[in-house]
N, C-alpha and C positions, 0 to 999 in steps of 0.2 A: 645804414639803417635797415631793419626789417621790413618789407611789405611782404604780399600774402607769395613771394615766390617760395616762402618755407612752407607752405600751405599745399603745393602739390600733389605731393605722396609720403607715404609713411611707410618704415617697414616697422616688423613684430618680430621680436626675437625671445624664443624662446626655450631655456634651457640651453644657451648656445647656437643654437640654430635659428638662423633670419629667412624671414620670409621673401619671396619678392615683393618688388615695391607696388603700394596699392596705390591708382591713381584717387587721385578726391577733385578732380575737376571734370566738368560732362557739359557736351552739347545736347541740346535738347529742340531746337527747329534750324530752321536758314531760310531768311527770306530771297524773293525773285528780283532780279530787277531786271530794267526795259534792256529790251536786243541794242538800243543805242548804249549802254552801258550805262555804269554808275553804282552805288552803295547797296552793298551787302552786307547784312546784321544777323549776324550768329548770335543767338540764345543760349544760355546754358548756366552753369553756377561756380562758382568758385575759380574763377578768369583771374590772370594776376592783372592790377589796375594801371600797367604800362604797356604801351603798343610795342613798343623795342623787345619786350620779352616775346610776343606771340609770333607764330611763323603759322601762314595758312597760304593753303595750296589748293587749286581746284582745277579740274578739266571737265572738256563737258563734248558731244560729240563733232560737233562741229571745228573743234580743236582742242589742242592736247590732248595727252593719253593718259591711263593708272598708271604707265612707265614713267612718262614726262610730264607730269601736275606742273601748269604755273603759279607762280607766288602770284598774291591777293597782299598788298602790304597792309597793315591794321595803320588804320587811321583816329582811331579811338578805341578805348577799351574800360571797362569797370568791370566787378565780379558777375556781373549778368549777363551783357552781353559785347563784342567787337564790330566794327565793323568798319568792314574796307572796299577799296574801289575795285572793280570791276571794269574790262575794257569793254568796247561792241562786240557782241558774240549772240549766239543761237543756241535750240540746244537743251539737251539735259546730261546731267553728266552727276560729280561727286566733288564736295569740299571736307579737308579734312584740318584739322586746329592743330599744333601743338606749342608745348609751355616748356623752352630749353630739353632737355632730352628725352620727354615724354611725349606722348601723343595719341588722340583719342581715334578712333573708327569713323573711318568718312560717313557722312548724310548726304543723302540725295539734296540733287542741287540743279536749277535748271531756271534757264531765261525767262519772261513772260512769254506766251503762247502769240503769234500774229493774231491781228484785228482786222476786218475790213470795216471798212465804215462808207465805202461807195464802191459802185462800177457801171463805165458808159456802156450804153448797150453795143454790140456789136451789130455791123451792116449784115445784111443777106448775104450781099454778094461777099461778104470777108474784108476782115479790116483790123486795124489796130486797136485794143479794148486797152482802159488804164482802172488799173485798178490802183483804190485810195485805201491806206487805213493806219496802223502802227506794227513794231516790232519783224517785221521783215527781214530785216540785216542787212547784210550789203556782200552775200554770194550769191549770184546768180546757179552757181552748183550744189548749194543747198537748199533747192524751191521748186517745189512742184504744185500747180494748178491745176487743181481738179475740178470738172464740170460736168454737170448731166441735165438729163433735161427730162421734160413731163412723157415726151412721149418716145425716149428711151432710155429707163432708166440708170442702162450700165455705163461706168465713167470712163472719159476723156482726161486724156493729159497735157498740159504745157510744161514743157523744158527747154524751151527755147524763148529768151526773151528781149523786146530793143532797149530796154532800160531797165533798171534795178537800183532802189532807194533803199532806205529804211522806212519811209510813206508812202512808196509809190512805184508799182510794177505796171508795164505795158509790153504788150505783144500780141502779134498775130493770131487772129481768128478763123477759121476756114468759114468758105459759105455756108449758111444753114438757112433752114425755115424760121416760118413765125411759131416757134415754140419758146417755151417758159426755162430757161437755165438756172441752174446753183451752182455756185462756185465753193469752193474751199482752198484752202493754201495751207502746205502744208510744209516748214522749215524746217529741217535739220529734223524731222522726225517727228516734230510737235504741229500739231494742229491746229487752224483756226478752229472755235466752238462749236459753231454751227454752219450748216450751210448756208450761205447767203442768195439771195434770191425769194421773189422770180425776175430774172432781167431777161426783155423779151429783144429777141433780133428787130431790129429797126431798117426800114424802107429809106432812112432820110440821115440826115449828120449823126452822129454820134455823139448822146445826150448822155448825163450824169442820172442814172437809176437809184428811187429808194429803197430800203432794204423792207421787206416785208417779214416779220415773223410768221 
């Protein structure tokens, strides 16, 4: 029986002479999903309405490459959109669709961006900060925390750290004063939003800070 896999592309022949074949299927967005992984939903029009025909490939920088795209297997599909699972990953990168021996031009494609949603203040004298939030990942080689403070503006780094979630990073603080801190975290190249803070150095245990706009 026919479904829309004759629906692809067409050629035009004319006088003898045939055209290449003109695709008639297109993506048109890609949704994100969380750094823990999960479903990705390609948009677009004229999709054949079986997941067995689609083949979709994506890399993103925190892994794979344009040389080595991994398969995304389609979990669902109709003529609008597909969509399939994704593992844990970081990242912006590129997905690209094709329908048996066609294939469309990859679209940008990238994880949701890290969240914080807390951080315990750090001691004076230096100590362990845990920072709380989402989409993290789970390389500690793709994560840098940035910090600075009111009364030196230019930023600090961490790349060293004693734990690494996908909710939840901690590591060493040096000593410092009672000044005002913002943090940032920044994975696989993508950034938290905004800076977070002010989290002020603390004299006493190490307390869970609000976030202040």
């Amino acid at each position: 029986p026919k479904d829309n896999l004759n629906m692809l592309g067409v050629n035009i022949n004319v006088d003898g002479q045939t055209s290449n074949r003109i695709i008639v299927f297109s993506m048109s967005s890609v949704s994100s999903p969380l750094a823990a992984g999960g479903p990705v939903t390609i948009m677009g029009s004229q999709f054949a309405a079986q997941p067995r025909a689609i083949i979709i490939s994506y890399y993103t920088n925190s892994f794979g490459s344009p040389s080595t795209p991994l398969p995304c297997n389609a979990t669902f599909a109709n003529y609008t959109h597909v969509v399939c699972n994704v593992p844990p990953g970081t990242g912006s990168g590129f997905i690209s669709l094709a329908i048996h021996d066609m294939s469309l031009d990859p679209l940008p494609f990238s994880y949701i961006i890290p969240v914080i949603t807390s951080i315990t203040s750090p001691l004076v004298l230096g100590g362990l900060v845990t920072i709380l939030g989402y989409n993290f990942g789970y390389q500690p080689s793709n994560i840098v925390v940035h910090y600075n403070s009111t009364s030196t503006p230019s930023s600090s780094s961490i790349t060293t750290f004693d734990s690494v979630t996908d909710s939840m990073i901690s590591f060493n603080m040096p000593a410092g004063t009672d000044v005002d801190l913002y943090f940032t975290i920044m994975v696989s190249g993508q950034s938290s939003s905004s800076p977070y803070g002010p989290i002020a150095y603390s004299d006493y245990a190490s307390t869970s800070a609000s976030h202040v706009s």
